[in-house]
C-alpha positions in Angstrom: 0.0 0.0 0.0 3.1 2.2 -0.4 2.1 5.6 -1.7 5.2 7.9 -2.2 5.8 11.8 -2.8 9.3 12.2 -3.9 10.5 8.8 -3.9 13.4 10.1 -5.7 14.5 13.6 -6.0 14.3 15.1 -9.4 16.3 18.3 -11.3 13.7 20.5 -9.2 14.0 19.4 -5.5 16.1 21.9 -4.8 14.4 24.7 -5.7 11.1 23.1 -4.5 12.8 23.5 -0.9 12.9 27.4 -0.8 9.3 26.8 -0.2 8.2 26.1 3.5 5.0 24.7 2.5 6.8 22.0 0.8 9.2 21.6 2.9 6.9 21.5 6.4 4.8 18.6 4.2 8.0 16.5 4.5 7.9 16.9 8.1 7.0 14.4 10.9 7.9 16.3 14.1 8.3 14.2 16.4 7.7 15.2 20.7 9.1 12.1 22.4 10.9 13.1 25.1 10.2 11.4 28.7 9.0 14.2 30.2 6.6 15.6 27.4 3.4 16.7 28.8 0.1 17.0 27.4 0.3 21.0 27.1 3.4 20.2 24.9 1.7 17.5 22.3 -1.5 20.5 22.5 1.5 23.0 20.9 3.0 20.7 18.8 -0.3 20.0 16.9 -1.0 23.7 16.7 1.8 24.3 14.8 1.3 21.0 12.5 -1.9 22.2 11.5 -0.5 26.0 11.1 2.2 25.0 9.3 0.9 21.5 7.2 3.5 18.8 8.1 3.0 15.3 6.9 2.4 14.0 10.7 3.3 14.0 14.1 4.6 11.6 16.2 4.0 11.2 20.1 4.3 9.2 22.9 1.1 6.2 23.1 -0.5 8.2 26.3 -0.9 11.0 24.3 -2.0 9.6 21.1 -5.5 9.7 21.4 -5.5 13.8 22.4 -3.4 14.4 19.2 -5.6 12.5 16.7 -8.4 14.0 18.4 -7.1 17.3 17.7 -5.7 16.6 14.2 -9.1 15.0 12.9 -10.3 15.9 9.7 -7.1 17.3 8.7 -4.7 15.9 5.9 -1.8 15.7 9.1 -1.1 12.2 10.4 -1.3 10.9 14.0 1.0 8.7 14.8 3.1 6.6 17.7 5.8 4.6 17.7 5.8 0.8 18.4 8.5 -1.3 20.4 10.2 2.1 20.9 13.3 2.7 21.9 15.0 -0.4 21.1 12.6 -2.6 19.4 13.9 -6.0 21.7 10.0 -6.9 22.4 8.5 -9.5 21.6 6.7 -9.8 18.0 3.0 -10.5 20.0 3.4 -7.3 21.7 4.6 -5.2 19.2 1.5 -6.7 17.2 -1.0 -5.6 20.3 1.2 -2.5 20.4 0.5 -1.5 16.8 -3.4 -2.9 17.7 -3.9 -0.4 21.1 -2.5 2.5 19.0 -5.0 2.3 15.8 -7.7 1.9 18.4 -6.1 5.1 19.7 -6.1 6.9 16.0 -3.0 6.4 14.7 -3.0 6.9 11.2 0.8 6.3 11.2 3.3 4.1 12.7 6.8 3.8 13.0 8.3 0.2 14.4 11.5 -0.3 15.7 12.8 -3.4 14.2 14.1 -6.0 16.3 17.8 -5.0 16.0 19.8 -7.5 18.7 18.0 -10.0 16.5 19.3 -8.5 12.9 23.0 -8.9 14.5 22.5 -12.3 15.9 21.4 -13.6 12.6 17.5 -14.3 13.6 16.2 -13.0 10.1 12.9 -15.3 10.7 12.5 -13.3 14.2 13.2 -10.0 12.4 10.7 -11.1 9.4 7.8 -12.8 11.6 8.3 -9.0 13.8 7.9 -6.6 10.9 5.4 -8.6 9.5 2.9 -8.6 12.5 2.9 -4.9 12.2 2.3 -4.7 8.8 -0.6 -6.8 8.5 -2.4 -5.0 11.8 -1.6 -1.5 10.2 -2.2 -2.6 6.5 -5.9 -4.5 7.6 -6.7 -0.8 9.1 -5.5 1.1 5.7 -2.4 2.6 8.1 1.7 3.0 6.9 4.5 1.5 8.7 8.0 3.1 8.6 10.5 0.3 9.9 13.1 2.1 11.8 16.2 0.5 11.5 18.7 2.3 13.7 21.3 2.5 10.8 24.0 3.8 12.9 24.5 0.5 14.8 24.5 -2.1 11.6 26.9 -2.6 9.5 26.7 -2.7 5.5 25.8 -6.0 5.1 23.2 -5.8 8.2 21.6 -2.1 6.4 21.3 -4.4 3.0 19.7 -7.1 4.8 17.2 -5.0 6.9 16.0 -3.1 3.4 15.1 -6.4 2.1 13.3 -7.8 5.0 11.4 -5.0 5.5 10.1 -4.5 1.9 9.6 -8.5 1.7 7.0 -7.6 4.5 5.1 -4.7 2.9 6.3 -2.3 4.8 5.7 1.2 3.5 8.9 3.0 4.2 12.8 2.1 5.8 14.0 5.0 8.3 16.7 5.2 9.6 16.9 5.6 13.1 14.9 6.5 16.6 17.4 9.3 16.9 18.2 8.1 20.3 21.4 5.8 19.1 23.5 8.2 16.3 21.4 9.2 13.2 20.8 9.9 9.8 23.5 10.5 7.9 23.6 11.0 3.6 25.2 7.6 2.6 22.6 6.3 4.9 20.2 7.8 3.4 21.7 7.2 -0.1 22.0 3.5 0.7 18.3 2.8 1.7 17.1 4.9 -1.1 19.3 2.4 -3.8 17.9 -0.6 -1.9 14.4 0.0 -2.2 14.1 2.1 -5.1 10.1 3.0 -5.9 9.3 -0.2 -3.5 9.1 2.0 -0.7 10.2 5.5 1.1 12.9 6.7 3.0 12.6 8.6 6.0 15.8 10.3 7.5 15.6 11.0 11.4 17.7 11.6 14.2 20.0 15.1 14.3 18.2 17.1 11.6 17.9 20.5 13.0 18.6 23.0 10.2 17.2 23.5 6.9 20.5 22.7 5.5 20.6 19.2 7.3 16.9 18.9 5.8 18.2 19.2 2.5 20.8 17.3 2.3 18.6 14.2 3.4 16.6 15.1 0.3 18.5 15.4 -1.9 20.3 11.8 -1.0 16.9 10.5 -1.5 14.7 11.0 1.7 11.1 11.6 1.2 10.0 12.1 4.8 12.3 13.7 7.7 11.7 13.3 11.3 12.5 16.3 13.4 12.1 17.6 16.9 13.0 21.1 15.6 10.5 22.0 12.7 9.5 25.1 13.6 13.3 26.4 13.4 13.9 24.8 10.2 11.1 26.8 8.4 11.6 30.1 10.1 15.2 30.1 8.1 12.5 30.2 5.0 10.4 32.9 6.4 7.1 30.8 7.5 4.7 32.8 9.5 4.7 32.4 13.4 2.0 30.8 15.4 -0.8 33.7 15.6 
């Protein structure tokens, strides 16, 4: 059910980015701190319906206020599942993924199952994606696989690209943000394994509009941010009223 933007940037990405509509609709800010509060998930989606970004991304306790407050508009709600490290078992990422589309998600992000994907369990990593996938798909809902780059090497990146699309999943990202991040040939890598068979999102240490673009133009078509609104101030969006 993969439905892409920019699944590959063309001669015109870079001047599309001097736009901050554009760029704020490649956007999932993301407010996952530990000590987040509900008066901070109420500003956050104030400014993704000001400013348009493609979703937001908050704790589980506070996903049903933020998809209450993003209804009817074209800005996802979404939660993560088996966050930080994704070392759950596959049943409760599965009930996970279930308690947050009862909750309104109408995205997820999973943390894949990486201390499995270095030990060599590819049917554990495979059986763990695809439990998601078929909750979220069954309910129309994406799945980004998040699949903390930074920790895997080549061969591991390769492997977890081809597991995760072998599942369905909608997009690869590449980490929680908590554990390195993104960086280009990252970025560059995932977009050459999947190609059109799914999209890239770049997260973890994007904080200026020059980090942004970068990430796009090595092939991301979604960036996660805890700084937005900073990154489209540089292109002269208009403040919160």
């Amino acid at each position: 059910m993969t439905t892409l933007t920019n699944a590959l940037p063309g001669a015109d990405t870079l001047g599309s980015l001097k736009d901050w509509r554009t760029v704020a609709a490649l956007i999932d800010a993301t407010l996952l701190r530990p000590e987040a509060a509900r008066q901070d998930v109420d500003q956050l989606c104030r400014e993704a319906l000001h400013y348009g970004y493609a979703a937001v991304f908050v704790h589980p306790t506070h996903l049903r206020d933020a998809a209450w407050q993003l209804r009817g508009s074209q800005v996802k709600a979404g939660a993560p599942v088996g966050f930080s490290t994704g070392a759950t078992f596959p049943s409760v990422k599965r009930f996970e993924a279930e308690e947050l589309l009862r909750a309104g998600a109408t995205e997820l992000d999973m943390v894949m199952n990486v201390a499995a994907l270095k030990s060599g369990d590819r049917t554990l990593v495979q059986s763990d994606i695809d439990g998601v996938v078929r909750v979220a798909h069954d309910a129309g809902v994406q799945v980004k696989v998040i699949l903390e780059t930074s920790v895997l090497d080549l061969h591991e990146k390769l492997l977890a690209c081809q597991l995760a699309l072998a599942c369905g999943a909608d997009f690869v990202k590449t980490s929680t943000g908590l554990v390195g991040g993104a960086t280009t040939d990252d970025v560059a890598l995932l977009r050459g394994v999947v190609g059109h068979r799914a999209g890239v999102k770049a997260s973890g240490g994007i904080r200026t509009l020059a980090d942004l673009t970068r990430m796009v133009l090595a092939g991301a078509d979604r960036i996660g941010t805890s700084h937005p609104v900073p990154i489209l101030r540089e292109l002269s969006a208009p403040e919160l009223p």
